[in-house]
KEKOLDREN-825535 format. One record per residue: residue in three letters; x, y, z of N, C-alpha, C in turn. Coordinates in steps of 0.1 Angstrom, whole numbers, plus 5000, padded with zeros to 4 digits. Layout:
ALAXYZXYZXYZ...
This chain:
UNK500849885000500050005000500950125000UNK500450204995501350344989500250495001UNK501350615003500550675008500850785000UNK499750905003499651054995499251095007UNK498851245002498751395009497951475003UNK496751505011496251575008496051715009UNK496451875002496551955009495352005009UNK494051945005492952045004492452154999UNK491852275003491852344993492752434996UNK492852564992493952624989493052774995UNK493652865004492552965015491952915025UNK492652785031491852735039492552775053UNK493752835057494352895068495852865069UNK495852755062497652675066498152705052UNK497852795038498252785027499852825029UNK500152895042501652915041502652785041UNK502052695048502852605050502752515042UNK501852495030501552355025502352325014UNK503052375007504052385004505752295011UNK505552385023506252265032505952115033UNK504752105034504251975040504251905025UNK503951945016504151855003505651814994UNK506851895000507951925001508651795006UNK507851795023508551695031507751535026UNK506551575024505851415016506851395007UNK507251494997508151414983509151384989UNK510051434998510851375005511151225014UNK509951205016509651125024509250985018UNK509051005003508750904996507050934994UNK506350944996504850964993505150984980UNK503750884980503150894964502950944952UNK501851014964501051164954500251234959UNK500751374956499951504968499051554958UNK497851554962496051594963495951714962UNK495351774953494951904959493251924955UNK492351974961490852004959490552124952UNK489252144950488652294946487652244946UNK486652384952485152364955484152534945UNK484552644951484452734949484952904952UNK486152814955487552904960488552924949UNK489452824956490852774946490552714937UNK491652724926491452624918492452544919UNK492652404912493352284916494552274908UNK494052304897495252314887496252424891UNK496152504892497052644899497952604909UNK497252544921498052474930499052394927UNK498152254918499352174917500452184904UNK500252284897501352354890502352374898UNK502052474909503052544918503552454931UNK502952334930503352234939504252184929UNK504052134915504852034911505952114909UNK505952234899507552344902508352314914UNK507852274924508652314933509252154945UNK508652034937509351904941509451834929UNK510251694936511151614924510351504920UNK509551444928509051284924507851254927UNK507251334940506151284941504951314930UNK503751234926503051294915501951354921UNK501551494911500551544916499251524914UNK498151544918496651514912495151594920UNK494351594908493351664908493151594918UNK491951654927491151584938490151634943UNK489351724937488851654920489251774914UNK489251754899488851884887486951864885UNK486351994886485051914892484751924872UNK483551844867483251834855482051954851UNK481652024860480552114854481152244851UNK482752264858483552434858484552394840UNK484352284839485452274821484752174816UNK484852244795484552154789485352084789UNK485251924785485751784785487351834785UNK487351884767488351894757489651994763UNK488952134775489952204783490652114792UNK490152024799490551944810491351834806UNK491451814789492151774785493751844782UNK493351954775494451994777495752054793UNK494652084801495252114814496351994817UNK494951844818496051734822497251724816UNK497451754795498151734791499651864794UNK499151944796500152044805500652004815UNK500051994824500551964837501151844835UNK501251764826502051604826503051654821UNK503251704812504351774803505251854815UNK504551954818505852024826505851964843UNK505351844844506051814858506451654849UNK506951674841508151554837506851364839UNK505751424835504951304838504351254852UNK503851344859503951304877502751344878UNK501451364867500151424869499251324871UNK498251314879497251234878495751294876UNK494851294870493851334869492551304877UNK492451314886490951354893489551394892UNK488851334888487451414885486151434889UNK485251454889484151464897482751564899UNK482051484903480551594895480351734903UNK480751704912480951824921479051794931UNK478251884935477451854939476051964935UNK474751914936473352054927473952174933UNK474152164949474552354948475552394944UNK476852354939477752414934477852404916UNK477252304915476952284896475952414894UNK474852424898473552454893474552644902UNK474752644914474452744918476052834917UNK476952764912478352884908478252844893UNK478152754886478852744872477452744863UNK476152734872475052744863474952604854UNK475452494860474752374849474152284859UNK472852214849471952134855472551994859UNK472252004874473251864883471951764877UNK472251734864471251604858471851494853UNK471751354853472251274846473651264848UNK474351264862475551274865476251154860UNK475751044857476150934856476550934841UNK475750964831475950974821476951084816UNK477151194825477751304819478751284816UNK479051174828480251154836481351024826UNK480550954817480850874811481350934802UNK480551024790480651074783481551164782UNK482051224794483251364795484551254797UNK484551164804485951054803485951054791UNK485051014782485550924766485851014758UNK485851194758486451294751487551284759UNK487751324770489151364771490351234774UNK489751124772490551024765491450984750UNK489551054742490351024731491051154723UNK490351284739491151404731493251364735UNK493251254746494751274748495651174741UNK494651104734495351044722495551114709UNK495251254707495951334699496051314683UNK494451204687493751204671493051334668UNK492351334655491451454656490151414665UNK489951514670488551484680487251514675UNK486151364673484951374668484051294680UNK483051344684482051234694480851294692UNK479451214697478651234697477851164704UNK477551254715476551184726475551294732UNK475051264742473651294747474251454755UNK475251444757475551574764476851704757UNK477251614746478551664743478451634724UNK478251694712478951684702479751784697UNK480851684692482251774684482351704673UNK482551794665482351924662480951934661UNK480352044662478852094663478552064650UNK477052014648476952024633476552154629UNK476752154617476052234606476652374612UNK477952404612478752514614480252504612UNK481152594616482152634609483052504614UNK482952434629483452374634484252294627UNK485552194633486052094621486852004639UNK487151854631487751784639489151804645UNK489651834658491051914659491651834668UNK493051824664493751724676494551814688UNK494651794696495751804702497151864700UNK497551984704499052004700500251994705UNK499551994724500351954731501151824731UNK502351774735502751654734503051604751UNK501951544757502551474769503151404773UNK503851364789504851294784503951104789UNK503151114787502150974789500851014779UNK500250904768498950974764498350894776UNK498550794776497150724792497550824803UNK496950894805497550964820496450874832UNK496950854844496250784853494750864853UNK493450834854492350894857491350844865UNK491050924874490450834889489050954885UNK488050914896486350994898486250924910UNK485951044914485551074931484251014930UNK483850934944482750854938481950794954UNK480750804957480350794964479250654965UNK478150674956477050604956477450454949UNK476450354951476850244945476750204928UNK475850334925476150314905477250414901UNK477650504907478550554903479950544908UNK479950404917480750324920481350194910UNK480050194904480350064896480650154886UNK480250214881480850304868482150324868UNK482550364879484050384875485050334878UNK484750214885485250054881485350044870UNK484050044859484250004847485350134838UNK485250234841485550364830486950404835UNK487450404850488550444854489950384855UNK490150484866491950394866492250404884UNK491250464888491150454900489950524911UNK489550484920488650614924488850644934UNK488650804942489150904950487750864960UNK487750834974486650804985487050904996UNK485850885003486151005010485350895024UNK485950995038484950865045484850745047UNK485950655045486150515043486750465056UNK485650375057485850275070486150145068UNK487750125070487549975069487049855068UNK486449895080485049765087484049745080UNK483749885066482349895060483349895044UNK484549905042484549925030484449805019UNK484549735020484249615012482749645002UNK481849645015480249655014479949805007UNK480149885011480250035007480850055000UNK482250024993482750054979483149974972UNK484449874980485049804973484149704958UNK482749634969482049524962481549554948UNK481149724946480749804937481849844926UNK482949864929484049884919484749724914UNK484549664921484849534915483949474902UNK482849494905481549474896481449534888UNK481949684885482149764874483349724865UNK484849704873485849604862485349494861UNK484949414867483949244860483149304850UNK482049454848481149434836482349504822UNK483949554827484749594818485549504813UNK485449324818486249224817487549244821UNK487849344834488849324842488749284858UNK490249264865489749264880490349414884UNK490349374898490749534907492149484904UNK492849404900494549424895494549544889UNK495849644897495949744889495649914887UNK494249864897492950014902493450024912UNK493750174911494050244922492550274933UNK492750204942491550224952492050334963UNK491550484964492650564969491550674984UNK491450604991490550695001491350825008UNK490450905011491451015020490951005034UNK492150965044491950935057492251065064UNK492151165072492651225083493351175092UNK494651265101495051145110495551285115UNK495851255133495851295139496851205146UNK497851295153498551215161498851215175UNK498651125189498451185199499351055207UNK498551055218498650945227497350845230UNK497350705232496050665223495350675237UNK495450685249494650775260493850905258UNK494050945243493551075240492851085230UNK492450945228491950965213490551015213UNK489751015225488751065222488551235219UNK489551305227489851425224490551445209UNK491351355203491651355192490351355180UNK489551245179488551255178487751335173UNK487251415187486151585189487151665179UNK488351645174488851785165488251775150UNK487751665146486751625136485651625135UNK484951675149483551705149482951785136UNK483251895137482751985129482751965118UNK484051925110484451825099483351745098UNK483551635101482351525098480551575099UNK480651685108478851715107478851795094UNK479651915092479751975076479251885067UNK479851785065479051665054478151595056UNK478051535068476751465067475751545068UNK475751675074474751725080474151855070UNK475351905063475252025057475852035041UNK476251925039476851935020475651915014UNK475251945003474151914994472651985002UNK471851944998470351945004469751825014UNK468851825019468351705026468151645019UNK467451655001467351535000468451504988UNK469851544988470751504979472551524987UNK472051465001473651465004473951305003UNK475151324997475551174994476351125008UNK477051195013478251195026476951125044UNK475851185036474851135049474251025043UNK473950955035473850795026475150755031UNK476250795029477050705031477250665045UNK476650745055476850745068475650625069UNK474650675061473550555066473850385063UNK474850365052475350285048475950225056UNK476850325064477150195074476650175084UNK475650235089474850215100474550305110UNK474850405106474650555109473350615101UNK472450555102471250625093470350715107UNK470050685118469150725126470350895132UNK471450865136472350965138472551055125UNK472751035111473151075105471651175099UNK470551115103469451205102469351295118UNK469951225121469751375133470751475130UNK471951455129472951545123472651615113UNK472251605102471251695094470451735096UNK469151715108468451825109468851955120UNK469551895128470252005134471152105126UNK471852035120472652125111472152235102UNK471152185094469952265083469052365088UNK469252335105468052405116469252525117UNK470352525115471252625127471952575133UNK472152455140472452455151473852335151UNK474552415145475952335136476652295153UNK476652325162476852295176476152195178UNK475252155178474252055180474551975169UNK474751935161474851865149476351775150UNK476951855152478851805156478451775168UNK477551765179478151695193477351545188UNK475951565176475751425174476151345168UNK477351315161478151265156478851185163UNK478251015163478850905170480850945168UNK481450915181482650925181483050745175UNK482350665174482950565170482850575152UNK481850685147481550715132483050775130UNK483350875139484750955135486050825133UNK486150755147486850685150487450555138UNK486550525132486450465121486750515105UNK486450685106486950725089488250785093UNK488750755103490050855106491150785112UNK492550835113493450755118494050845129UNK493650805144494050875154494750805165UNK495950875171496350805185497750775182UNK498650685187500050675182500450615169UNK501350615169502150555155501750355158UNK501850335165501450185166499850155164UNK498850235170497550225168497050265152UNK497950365146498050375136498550265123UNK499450255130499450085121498750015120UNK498349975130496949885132495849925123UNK495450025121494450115114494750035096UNK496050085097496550045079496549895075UNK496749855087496549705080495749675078UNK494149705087492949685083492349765067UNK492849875063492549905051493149855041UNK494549825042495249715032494549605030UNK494249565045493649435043492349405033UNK491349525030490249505025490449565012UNK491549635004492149644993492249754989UNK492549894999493250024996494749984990UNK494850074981496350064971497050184976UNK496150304976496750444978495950524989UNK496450505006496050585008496150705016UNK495550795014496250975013495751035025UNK496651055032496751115044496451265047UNK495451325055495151455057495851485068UNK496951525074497751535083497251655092UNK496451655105495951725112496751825118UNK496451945126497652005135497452175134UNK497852215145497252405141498952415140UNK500152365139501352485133501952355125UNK502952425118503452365105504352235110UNK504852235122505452135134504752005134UNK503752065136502651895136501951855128UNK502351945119501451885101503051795101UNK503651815101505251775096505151635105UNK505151675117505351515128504151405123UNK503051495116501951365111502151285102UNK502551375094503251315079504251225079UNK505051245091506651125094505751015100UNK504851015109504250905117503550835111UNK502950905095502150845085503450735081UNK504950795080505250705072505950575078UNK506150615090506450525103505450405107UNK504550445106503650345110503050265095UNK503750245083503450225068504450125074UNK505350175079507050055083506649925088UNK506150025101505749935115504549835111UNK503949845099502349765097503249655087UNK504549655084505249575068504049595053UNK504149755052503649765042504049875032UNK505449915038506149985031506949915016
């Protein structure tokens, strides 16, 4: 099992340091550092200026969301960014969610499943640097009956397959990108539940592609927090807020996927109370209802040995990549999280 870094988004408070901390990941041997965009930063920007500035680790969207670029731009970006960071780009994608499609970029959160299909198979075949012609339910190129004409590619990357993963929640668009991808980006993953909740679903998507999970990057983003394991419950409570944000407050009531997923594992009766407090106001009330065993479970807290423990159980059920959110209010303890991430990779024999 391989680890990454996630630096999140970019104006989130620690932007001085992150740089550092993805500095010390390349150093450290990590995989590949993450970076997000919601309706702030953009992703690409970041990991331009992250890759300029280390030697090996590869970088990647997480996500590039699909409603802010057409197919064919996202094409080209990837093919930039592979080009000038010497091949170390990975592509990330994802539908983003109705209030940020519908309500910053103005497109209708419809048919995500389909969109979602159809925007991989252009900027596939736009990075194979044929001329580009398609025609589907959401996307034709060239337009008919206009000046338009079929255009390739001028960039030259230094990979045409670039790795491409979709952030992926539910169980059809779990199996989709089993079948369409090269890896997918989870969020929230509990050991104990992953099998049932993702893994079973992306397996069944390469079985309807005539492959296995040989190969797919299965790549969750864990938080981790590093303490003494007498403290983990205070470790814990620093995720409150964190975890009620999504179950309780991403999307609408009736289109948060992060609260399904909660109910998936058995958090359906708490995960509806967490959202009505939250939707009420009462983001205080919503974060104290959040089972600490719910935290306990999508997160890695407590010492470097307890932490081990943690990894072997996600190896064990078939994480390949997984990417560490390194907790901490000064740049000291983002740094000590990141070494303990890699210490405890040692300490599990899965370095």
């Amino acid at each position: 099992m391989r680890l990454g870094i996630n630096l999140g988004y970019w104006g989130a408070g620690m932007d001085a340091d992150n740089l550092a901390v993805a500095q010390e990941a390349d150093r450290l041997g990590y995989a590949v550092c993450w970076a997000a965009e919601a309706y702030g930063s953009d992703a690409a920007t970041v990991l331009t200026w992250v890759a300029a500035q280390t030697e090996r680790i590869d970088v990647g969207s997480a996500i590039f969301q699909i409603p802010a670029r057409q197919p064919a731009m996202t094409a080209m970006t990837a093919a930039t960014l592979d080009s000038l960071s010497g091949g170390r780009f990975r592509l990330g994608l994802g539908v983003s969610g109705p209030q940020v499609s519908e309500g910053w970029y103005g497109v209708r959160f419809d048919k995500p499943l389909a969109r979602t299909r159809e925007y991989v198979e252009i900027v596939r075949r736009a990075m194979t640097r044929e001329r580009l012609t398609f025609k589907g339910e959401h996307w034709t190129l060239p337009l008919p009956d206009g000046p338009g004409k079929p255009i390739k590619l001028t960039v030259h990357p230094e990979r045409t397959h670039i790795p491409l993963y979709i952030a992926a929640i539910g169980p059809r668009n779990l199996e989709q990108t089993g079948e369409i991808a090269d890896g997918a980006l989870l969020i929230f993953p509990s050991a104990e539940h992953l099998e049932d909740t993702a893994i079973r679903h992306l397996r069944a998507g390469r079985e309807k592609a005539g492959k296995t999970l040989d190969g797919f990057d299965v790549c969750p983003t864990v938080p981790l927090a590093l303490g003494e394991d007498k403290d983990v419950t205070a470790l814990a409570d620093t995720f409150r807020s964190y975890t009620a944000l999504y179950v309780g407050g991403m999307g609408s009531r009736k289109q948060n996927f992060y609260n399904r997923l909660a109910g998936r594992m058995g958090y359906e009766e708490q995960a509806a109370e967490i959202q009505d407090k939250y939707l009420s106001g009462d983001k205080q009330g919503a974060a104290a209802a959040v089972p600490h065993e719910l935290i306990d479970r999508t997160t890695l807290l407590g010492s470097v040995d307890r932490i081990a423990d943690r990894m072997k159980e996600y190896a064990a059920v078939g994480v390949t990549t997984l990417t560490l959110a390194p907790a901490g209010f000064t740049l000291e303890e983002r740094l000590a999280a990141l070494r303990a991430g890699t210490e405890a990779l040692e300490r599990a024999g899965l370095a």
